[in-house]
N, C-alpha and C positions, 0 to 999 in steps of 0.2 A: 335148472334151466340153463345157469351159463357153461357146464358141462354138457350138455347134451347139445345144446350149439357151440360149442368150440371147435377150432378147427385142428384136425389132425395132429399132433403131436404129443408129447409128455401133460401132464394137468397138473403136472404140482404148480406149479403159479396160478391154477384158479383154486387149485385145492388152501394152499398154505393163506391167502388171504379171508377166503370164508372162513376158516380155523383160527387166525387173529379175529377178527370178528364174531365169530362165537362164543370165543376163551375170553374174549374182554368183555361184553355180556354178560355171559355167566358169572366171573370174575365181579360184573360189579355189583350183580345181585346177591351175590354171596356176602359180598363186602357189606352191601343195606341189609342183610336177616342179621348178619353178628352184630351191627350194631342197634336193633331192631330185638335181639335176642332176651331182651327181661321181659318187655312188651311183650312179644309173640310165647313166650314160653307161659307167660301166667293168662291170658287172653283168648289166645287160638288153641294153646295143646294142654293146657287143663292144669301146668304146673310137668310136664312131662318134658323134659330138657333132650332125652333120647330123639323125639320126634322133629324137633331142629335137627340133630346131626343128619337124619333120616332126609330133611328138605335141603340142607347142603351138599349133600351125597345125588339127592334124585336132582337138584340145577345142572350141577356138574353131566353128572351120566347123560341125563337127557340130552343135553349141549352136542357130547360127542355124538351119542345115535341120531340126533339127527343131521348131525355133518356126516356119517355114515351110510345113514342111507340117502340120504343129496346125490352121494359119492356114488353109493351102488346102483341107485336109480338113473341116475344123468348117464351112466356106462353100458343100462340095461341088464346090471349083472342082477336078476330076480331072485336067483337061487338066495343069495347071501342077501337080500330086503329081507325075505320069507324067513330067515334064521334068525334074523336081528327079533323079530316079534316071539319065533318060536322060544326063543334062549333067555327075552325078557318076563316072558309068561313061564314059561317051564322054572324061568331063573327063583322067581318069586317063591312056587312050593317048595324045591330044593333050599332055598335059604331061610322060609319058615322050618322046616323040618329041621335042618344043621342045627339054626341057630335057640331052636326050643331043648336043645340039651346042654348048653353051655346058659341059655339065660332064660332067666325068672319071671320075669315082666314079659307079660304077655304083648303089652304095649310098645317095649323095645323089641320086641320078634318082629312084629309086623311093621314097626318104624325103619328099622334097620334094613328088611328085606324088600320093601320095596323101594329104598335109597340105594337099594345094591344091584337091584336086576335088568339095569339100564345095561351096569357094565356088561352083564354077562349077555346080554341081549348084543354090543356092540361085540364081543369075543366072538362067541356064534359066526354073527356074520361076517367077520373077517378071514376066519376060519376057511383056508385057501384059495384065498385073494392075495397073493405074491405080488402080484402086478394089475393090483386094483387102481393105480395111478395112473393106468396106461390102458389104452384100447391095442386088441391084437393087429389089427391093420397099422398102428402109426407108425412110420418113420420119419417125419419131419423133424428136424432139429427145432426147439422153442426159442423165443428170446432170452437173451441173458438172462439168469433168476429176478436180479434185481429189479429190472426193467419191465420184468414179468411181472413181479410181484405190485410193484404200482400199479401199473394197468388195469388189473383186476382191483384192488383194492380202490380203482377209482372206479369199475364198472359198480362193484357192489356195495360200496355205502351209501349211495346217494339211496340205492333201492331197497334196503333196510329198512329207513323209516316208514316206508308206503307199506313193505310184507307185516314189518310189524304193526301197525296199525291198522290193517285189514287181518293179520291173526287174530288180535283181540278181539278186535269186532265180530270174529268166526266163533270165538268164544264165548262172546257174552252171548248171539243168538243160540247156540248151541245150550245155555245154560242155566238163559236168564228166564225160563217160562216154570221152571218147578220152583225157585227164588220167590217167583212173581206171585204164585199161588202160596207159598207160605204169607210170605207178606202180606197179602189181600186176606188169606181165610180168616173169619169169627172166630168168637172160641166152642162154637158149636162142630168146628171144623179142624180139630189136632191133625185130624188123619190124614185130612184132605192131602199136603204137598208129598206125603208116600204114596197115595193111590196116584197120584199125577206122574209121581215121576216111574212109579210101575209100568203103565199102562205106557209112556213115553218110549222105556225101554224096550217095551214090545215092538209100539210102531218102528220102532229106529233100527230093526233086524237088516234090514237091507242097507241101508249106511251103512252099517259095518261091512258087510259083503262087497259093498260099492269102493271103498279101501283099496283092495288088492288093483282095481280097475283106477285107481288114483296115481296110484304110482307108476303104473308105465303111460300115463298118459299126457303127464307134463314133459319130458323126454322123445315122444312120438313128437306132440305137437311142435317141441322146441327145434327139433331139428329139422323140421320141414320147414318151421319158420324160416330159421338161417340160413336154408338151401333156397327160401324165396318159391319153395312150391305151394304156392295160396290155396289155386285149384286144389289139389290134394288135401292143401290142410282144411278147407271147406267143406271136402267129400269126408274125411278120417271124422272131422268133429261132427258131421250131419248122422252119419252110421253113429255117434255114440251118445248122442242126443237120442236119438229112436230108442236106443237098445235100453237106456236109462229111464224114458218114458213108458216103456212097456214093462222095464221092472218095478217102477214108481206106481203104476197103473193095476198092475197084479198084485200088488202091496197093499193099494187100496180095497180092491177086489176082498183080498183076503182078510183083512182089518174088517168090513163090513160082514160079512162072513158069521167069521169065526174068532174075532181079533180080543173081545171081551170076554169069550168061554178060555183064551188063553190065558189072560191076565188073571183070571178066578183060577185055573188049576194051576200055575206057578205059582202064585203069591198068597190064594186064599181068598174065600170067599170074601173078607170082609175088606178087600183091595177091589171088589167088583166097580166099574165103569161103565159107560154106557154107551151102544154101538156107534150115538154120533161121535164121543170124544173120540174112540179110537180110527173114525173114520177121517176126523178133520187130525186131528197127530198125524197118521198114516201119509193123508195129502200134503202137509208142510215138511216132509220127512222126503217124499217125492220132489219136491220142489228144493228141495235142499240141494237134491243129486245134483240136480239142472244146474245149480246156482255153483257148485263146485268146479264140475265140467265148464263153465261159463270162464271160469276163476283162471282155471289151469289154460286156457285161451289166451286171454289177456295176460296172463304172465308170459305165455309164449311171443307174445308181440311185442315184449317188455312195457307192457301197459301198466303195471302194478302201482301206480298211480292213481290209475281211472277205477281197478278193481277196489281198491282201499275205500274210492269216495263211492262206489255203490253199496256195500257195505255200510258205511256210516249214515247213507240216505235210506237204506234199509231199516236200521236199526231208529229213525225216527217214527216213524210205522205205528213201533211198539206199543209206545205212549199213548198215542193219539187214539189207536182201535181199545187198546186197555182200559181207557177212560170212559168206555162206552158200553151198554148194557148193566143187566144185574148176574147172571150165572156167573159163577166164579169159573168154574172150567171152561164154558163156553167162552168166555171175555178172554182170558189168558190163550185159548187155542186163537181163536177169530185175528190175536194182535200177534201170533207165531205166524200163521199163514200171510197175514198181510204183510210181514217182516221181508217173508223169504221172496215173495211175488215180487214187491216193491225191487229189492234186490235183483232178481233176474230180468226184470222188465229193464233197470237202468244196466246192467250189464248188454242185456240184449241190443241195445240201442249204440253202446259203446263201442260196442265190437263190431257192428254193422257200420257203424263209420271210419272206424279202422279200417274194414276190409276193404271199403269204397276206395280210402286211400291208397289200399296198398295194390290195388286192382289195375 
């Protein structure tokens, strides 16, 4: 966002302080798994010490890809976002493949490679970007570095805390509903949080698709913000609200459908679901979209404040619709949907008063 509203000139002064700021992050996480590292190794990875190296390698990578693509998105350079994902998927077979003839453990192949495909995902995309620091139009001379460098480094830590605390909370709702149903199922119900989280990944086909549509759209909005064209930025996010709606819409469509003949022939009959689940997933999975595009708004206003606390008012939802009823599926979807609603309702409300002000 602060790239893509900055004004004309060089970006290394907003480049090099996100990059202190990530690398000291990363940095301290790294720092808490090694000393973390007896715990986590006999606990989390079964006694497999490879799969730590594998989680100090993916903090790292991740850190830079995503100052990578901040960088290429905030520039609109899409070719090199699109390479970042193709070089860390691509990266992942090539380095199970390399690395299944040099090592024995099957465990360390896939530790290893997917600790390594961030990098190759961030190579990719840099991958002729010469003067990915620089927009073709700027000529304006910047501020001193140093002077540069505070400036930013004051614009972007106060706003850390609010991205980070509205990530998390993107995560837990993102994550916490197949969780919710292990937790909850009887022991008449092993299978139960696989057939949930099957049928989840079906509904969630368009989130993924909605992605590509993510990234240029915090960059649009930010720059219209900074340019102070409202009207516009009003008309730009009403057009991608529809188009979202209509995708979210046909998603349900299709979920009700045909959405649980899908789930049976990818996963097997004995993964079968039932047309409501996949209709109420499908809708919360809709509602998501809205909730993201909401997201990337408020961060254009540099709201990311007000976004964080929608989020956290969100995710009280949960509980509260969880604790009610008897269906284990129906209970865990009912407190998804209530999550995401709750969520865009106080987003919707936040940014309507923003707009008023900024009107």
């Amino acid at each position: 966002r602060v790239i893509a509203g900055h004004p004309a000139g060089r970006l290394r002064s907003v480049v090099q302080p996100a990059a202190i700021l990530g690398g000291s992050l990363a940095l301290g996480l790294v720092l808490m798994a090694t000393v973390l590292a007896p715990w986590m190794v006999d606990s989390l990875f079964a006694g497999h010490g490879v799969l730590l190296v594998g989680l100090l390698l993916v903090l790292i990578g991740l850190g830079a890809g995503h100052l990578a693509r901040g960088v290429l998105a905030g520039l609109g350079h899409f070719g090199g976002y699109a390479r970042y994902f193709i070089g860390d998927g691509v990266g992942r077979l090539v380095l199970v493949g390399l690395l299944t003839l040099f090592v024995a453990d099957e465990v360390a192949v896939y530790g290893l490679a997917v600790g390594g495909a961030p990098f190759l995902g961030v190579a990719a995309a840099l991958v002729g970007q010469r003067r990915v620091g620089r927009r073709p139009s700027d000529s304006a001379p910047e501020d001193p570095p140093a002077v540069g460098r505070r400036a930013e480094l004051g614009a972007l830590a106060p706003a850390l805390g609010a991205l980070l605390v509205a990530s998390v909370s993107a995560a837990v709702v993102l994550n916490v509903s197949p969780l919710a149903v292990e937790l909850l199922a009887g022991p008449a119900e092993v299978d139960a949080a696989g057939r949930f989280l099957n049928a989840l990944l079906v509904a969630r086909v368009p989130l993924f698709l909605f992605q590509a549509v993510q990234a240029s759209l915090l960059p649009k909005l930010s720059a219209l913000a900074a340019d102070q064209k409202f009207d516009e930025f009003r008309r730009v996010l009403g057009r991608l609200l529809a188009l979202v709606g209509s995708l979210g819409l046909a998603a349900v469509v299709g979920c009700a459908l045909v959405g649980h003949r899908v789930v049976e022939v990818a996963f097997g009959a004995e993964f079968a679901v039932d047309r409501r689940d996949m209709v109420l997933l499908a809708a919360s999975s809709a509602v998501l979209m809205v909730v993201l595009c909401l997201a990337q708004a408020l961060i254009a206003h540099r709201c990311q404040g007000r976004m964080a606390l929608a989020w956290l008012v969100g995710l009280v939802a949960f509980p509260l619709v969880l604790a009610l009823g008897g269906d284990l599926f129906l209970r865990v979807e009912l407190a998804l949907l209530a999550t995401v609603a709750t969520t865009m309702v106080v987003m919707v409300v936040l940014l309507a008063r923003r707009s008023r002000l900024l009107h």
